[in-house]
Residue, then its C-alpha position, 0 to 999 in steps of 0.5 A: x527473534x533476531x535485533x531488527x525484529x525487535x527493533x520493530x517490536x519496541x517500536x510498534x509497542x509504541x506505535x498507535x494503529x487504528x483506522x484513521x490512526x494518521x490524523x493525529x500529529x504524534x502517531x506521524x512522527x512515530x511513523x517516521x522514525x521507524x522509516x530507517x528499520x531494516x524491513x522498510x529502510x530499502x523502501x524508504x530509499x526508493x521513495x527518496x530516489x523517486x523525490x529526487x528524481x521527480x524534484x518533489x517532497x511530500x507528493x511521493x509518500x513514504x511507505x508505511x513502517x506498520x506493514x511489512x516492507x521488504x518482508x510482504x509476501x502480498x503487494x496491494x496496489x492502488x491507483x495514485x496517493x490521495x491528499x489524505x497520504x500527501x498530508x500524513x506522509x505515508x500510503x496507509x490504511x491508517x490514513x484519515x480517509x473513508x478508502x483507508x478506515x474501509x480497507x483497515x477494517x476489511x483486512x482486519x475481518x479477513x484475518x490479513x496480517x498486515x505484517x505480510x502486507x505492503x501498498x503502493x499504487x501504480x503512480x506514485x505521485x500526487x495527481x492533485x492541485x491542492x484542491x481536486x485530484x484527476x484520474x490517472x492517464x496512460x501517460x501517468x501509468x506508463x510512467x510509473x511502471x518502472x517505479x513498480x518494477x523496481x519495488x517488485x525487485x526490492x520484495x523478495x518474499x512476494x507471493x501475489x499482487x492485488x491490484x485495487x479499482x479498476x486503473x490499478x487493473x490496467x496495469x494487469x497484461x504488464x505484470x502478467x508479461x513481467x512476471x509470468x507464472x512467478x507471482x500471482x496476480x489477483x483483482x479486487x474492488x476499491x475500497x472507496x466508499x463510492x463502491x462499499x455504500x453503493x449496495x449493501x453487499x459491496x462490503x461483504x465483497x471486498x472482505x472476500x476478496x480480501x479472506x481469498x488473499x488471506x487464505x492463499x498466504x496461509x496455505x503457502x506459509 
């Protein structure tokens, strides 16, 4: 094991990580002091440069210190940071929401590492006013691709990118141009609870398309 992986190891020996983990005011602060570790430091820069940029703070979340950073060999990416990642600072399955405690818990029946895992979404700012969040737009997406393009040449080990609900899914002919046959490019349901409680068999869905995920990075490793 070499130092930066050990350095993760005392850090995650710490770290608490369970679905809605980021509620709690301690579990915050020991994400954020993990956010300079080699694995997840080069995203961390990303999302400062993005700050910048856009002359915002917490509406740009960082990227979650837990999953696998620069090393992920799978990409999941959603639709836009809800105000549950905008409180907690992080794009997280650990967030306190119904979307973030579902995929948690599909991930973990599917036997997905989430070591070999990052998330992001196609815009990623904050669409919200404090009190609604609004659908994403064209004009939001295409402003975010070239966010996304630049993550995608931070992931050297990338494998495939999921892409969750149907706005991340617009962006699919993009990547498919983009990156042609290098990376494969999966679809899956969100995991909001819109979709999992709508009939009893959505949530055995969403665990399948996940184990699909699971089983093409086990079958490549």
């Amino acid at each position: 094991m070499d130092g930066s992986a050990r350095g993760r190891k005392q850090f995650e020996a710490r770290v608490t990580d369970h679905p809605k983990a980021l509620a709690d005011e301690e579990a915050r602060h020991q994400r954020a002091a993990m956010l300079r570790l080699p694995h997840i430091a080069p995203l961390s820069d990303l999302v400062d440069e993005m700050r910048r940029e856009r002359g915002v703070t917490r509406e740009i979340p960082y990227f979650d210190p837990l999953d696998g950073g620069v090393r992920a060999s799978v990409l999941f990416i959603l639709e836009a940071p809800g105000p549950k990642a905008v409180m907690s600072g992080f794009v997280s399955r650990d967030n306190p929401d119904e979307s973030a405690k579902n995929f948690w818990l599909a991930c973990r029946e599917a036997k997905l590492p989430r070591e070999v895992t990052v998330i992001w979404n196609v815009v990623p700012w904050y669409l919200g006013d404090g009190r609604r969040i609004r659908p994403a737009t064209a004009s939001d997406i295409a402003l975010g691709k070239r966010h996304l393009e630049l993550l995608i040449s931070l992931l050297a080990r990338l494998e495939m990118i999921v892409l969750v609900g149907r706005k991340a899914q617009q962006v699919d002919p993009w990547l498919q141009e983009l990156l042609g046959k290098r990376i494969n490019i999966l679809g899956m349901p969100h995991p909001s609870p819109v979709f999992v409680n709508r009939r009893p068999e959505n949530r055995g869905l969403l665990v399948e398309a996940i184990r699909r995920v699971a089983q093409y990075v086990g079958s490549s490793s």
